[in-house]
C-alpha positions in Angstrom: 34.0 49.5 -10.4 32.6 52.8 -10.1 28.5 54.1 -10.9 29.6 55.4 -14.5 26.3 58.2 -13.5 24.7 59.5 -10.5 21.8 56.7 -9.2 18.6 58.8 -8.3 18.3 58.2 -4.4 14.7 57.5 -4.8 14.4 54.6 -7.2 16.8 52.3 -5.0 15.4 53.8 -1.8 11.7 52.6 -2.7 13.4 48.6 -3.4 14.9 48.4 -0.3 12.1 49.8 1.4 10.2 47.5 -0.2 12.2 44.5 0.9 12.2 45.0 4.1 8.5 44.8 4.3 8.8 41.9 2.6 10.8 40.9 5.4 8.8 41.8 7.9 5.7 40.0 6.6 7.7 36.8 6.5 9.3 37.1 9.7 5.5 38.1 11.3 4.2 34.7 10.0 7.2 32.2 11.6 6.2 30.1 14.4 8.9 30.2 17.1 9.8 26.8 16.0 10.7 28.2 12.1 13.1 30.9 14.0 15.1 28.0 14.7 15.7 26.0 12.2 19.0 26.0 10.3 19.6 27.4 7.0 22.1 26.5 4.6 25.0 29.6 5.6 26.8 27.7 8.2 26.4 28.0 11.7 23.5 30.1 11.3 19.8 29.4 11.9 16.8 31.5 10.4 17.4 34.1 13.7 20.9 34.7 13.1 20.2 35.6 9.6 18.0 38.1 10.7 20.5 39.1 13.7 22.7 39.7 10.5 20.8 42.3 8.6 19.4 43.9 11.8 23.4 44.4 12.8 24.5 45.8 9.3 22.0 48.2 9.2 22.5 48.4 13.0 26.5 49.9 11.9 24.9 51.9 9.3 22.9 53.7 11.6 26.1 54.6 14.1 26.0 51.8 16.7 28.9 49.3 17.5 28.6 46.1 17.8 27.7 45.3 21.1 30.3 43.1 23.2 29.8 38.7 23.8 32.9 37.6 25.6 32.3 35.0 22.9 36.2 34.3 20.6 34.2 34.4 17.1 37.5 33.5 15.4 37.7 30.4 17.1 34.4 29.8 15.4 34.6 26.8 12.3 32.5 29.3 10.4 34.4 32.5 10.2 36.4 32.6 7.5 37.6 36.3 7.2 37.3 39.7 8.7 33.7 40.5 7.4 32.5 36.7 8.7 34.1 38.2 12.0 31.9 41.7 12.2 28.6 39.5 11.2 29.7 37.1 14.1 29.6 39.7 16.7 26.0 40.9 16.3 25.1 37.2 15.6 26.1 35.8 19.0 24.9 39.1 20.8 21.4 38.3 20.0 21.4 34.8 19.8 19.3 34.3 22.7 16.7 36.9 21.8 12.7 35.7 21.7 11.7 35.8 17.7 9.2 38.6 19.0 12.2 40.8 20.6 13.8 40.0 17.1 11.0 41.1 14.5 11.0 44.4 16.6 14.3 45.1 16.6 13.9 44.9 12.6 11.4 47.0 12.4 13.0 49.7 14.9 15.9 49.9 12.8 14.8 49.6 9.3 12.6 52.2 10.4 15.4 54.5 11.7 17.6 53.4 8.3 14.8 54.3 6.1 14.6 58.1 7.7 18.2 58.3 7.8 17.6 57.2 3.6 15.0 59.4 3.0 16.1 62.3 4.7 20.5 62.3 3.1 20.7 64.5 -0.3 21.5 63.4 -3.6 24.8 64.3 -3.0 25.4 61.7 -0.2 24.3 59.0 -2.6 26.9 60.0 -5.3 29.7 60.1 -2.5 32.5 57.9 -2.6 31.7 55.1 0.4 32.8 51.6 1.1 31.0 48.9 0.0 31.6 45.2 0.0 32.9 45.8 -4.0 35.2 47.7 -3.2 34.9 51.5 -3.4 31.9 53.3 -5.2 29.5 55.8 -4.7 26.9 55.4 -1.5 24.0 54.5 -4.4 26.3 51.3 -5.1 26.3 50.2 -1.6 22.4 50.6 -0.5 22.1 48.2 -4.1 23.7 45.7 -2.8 22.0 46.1 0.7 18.9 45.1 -1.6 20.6 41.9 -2.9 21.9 41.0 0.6 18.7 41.5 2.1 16.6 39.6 -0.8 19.3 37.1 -0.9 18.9 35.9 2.9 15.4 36.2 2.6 16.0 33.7 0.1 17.8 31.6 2.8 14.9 32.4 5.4 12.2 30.7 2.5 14.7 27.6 1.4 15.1 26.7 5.3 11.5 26.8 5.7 10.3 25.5 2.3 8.4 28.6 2.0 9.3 30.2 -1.8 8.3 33.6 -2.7 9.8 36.9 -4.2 11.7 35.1 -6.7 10.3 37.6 -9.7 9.2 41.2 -8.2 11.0 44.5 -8.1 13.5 43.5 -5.3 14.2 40.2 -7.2 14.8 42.4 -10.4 17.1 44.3 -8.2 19.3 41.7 -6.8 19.5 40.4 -10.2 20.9 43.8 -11.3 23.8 43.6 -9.2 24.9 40.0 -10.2 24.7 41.2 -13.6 27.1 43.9 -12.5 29.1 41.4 -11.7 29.1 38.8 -14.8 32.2 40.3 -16.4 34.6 39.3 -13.3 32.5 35.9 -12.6 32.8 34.9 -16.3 36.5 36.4 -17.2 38.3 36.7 -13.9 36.9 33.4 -11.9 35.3 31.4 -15.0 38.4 32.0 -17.0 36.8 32.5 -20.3 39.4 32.7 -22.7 39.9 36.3 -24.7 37.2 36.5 -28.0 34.6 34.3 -26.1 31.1 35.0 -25.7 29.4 33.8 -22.8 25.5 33.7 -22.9 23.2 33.0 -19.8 19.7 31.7 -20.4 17.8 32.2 -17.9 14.2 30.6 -18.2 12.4 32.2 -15.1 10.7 33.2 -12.9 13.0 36.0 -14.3 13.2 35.7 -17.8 16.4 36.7 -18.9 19.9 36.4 -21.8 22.9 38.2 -20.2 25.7 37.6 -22.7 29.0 38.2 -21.7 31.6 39.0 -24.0 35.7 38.9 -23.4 37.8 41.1 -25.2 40.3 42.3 -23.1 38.5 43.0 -20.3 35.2 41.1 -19.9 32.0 42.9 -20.2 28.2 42.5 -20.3 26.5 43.5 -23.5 22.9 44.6 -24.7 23.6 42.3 -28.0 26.5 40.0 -29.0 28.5 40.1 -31.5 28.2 36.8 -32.9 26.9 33.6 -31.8 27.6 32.6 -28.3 30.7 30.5 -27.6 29.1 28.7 -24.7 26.3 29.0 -23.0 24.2 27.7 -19.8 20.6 28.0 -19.4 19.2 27.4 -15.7 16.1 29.2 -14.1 16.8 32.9 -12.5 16.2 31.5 -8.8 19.1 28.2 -9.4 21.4 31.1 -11.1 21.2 33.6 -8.0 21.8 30.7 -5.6 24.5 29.1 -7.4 26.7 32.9 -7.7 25.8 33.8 -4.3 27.2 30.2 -2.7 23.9 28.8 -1.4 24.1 26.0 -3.4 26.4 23.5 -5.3 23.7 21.7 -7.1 23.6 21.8 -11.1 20.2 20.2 -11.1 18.6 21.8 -14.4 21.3 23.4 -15.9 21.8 23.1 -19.4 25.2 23.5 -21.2 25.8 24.4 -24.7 28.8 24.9 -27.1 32.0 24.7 -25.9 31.6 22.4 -22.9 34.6 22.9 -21.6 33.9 26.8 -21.1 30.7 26.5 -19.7 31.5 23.9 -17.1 34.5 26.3 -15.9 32.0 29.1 -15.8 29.3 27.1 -14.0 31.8 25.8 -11.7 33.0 29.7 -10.8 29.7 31.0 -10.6 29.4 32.0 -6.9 31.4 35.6 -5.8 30.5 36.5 -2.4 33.1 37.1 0.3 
């Protein structure tokens, strides 16, 4: 769904700025063993993650991804056509020494964050591609911030190392799952027309997002009336659970209509 405004460039320029020096400091402190070590997306250990987001941002900048030799669709892990595009600049610097790795980061986060600073307003409210579907430019470097935060997120739960679960690029990524909350709850959740959907969540981000269905489901400031169902977790479970990293319900707490909320919960995650 379309940006019903124009996003000021600035504002989600600083956040993804911001995350990728957060990025950066994490990836400075891993010992060559931690580069490693497997994560929970399959088939991918802490380096490909980061061969990942240096290869989107790679594409953004005007490269192709570089040749392997290597059949990626013959891989057990690619699933689709966007699994495939991540594949390529995975297994093209699989090999790569975790020093060779951070700077390549840095080079082209660098080189992203010119190319950012330096496009007009007008660039941002463009129509563009994203992996929503088609919005404005502003829409698709928000969700480079939740992609970003969200495999940092990955990086931390391989190597038991939490952090960022409550600053201004977890606030982001937050954002756009909330955008989100009207297709999870009525289009995957199924939430039956008249329901109201409430999510609790009890931190580090503190947080009620109540969703409510008529006709089309939508996210609102206040309900209506008392929430049909609701499911209380802590912000960090809730952004694992809808972005797939996890299955497990430990600490979630159901309410009202059972039924609902179990259908939600079970519906949660929406990334390709």
């Amino acid at each position: 769904m379309s940006q019903d405004k124009s996003v000021a460039k600035g504002p989600v320029i600083a956040v993804l700025a911001q995350e990728w020096t957060i990025l950066d400091n994490l990836l400075a402190g891993l010992t060559p063993g931690q580069w490693t070590q497997p994560t929970c997306l399959p088939g991918w250990r802490v380096t490909d993650v980061v061969a990942h987001l240096i290869g989107t941002e790679e594409v953004l900048a005007g490269e192709s991804a570089p040749e392997t030799g290597v059949d990626v669709n013959a891989l057990p892990h690619v699933r689709n056509a966007i699994a495939v595009f991540n594949e390529h600049w995975v297994q093209a610097l699989r090999d790569e020494a975790p020093a060779a790795m951070l700077a390549r980061f840095r080079h082209v986060t660098a080189r992203r964050l010119k190319m950012l600073e330096q496009m007009p307003q007008s660039d941002f409210d463009a129509q563009s591609w994203t992996p929503a579907g088609y919005d404005t430019y502003a829409r698709f470097m928000q969700i480079r911030n939740y992609d970003c935060w969200m495999h940092e997120q990955d990086i931390r739960a391989a190597l038991g190392l939490p952090g960022n679960e409550d600053g201004p690029t977890a606030v982001a990524a937050l954002e756009e799952v909330t955008r989100a909350l009207g297709y999870i709850v009525g289009k995957l959740g199924g939430a039956p027309e008249g329901s109201i959907v409430r999510f609790d969540l009890t931190g580090p981000l503190h947080r009620w997002l109540t969703i409510v269905v008529e006709g089309r489901a939508r996210v609102v400031d206040e309900a209506p009336a008392a929430p049909t169902a609701t499911l209380g977790l802590s912000s960090a479970r809730f952004m694992r659970l809808t972005g797939g990293r996890t299955a497990d319900r430990a600490g979630v707490e159901l309410g009202g209509d059972r039924e609902i909320a179990e259908r939600v919960l079970a519906n949660l995650a929406f990334t390709i």
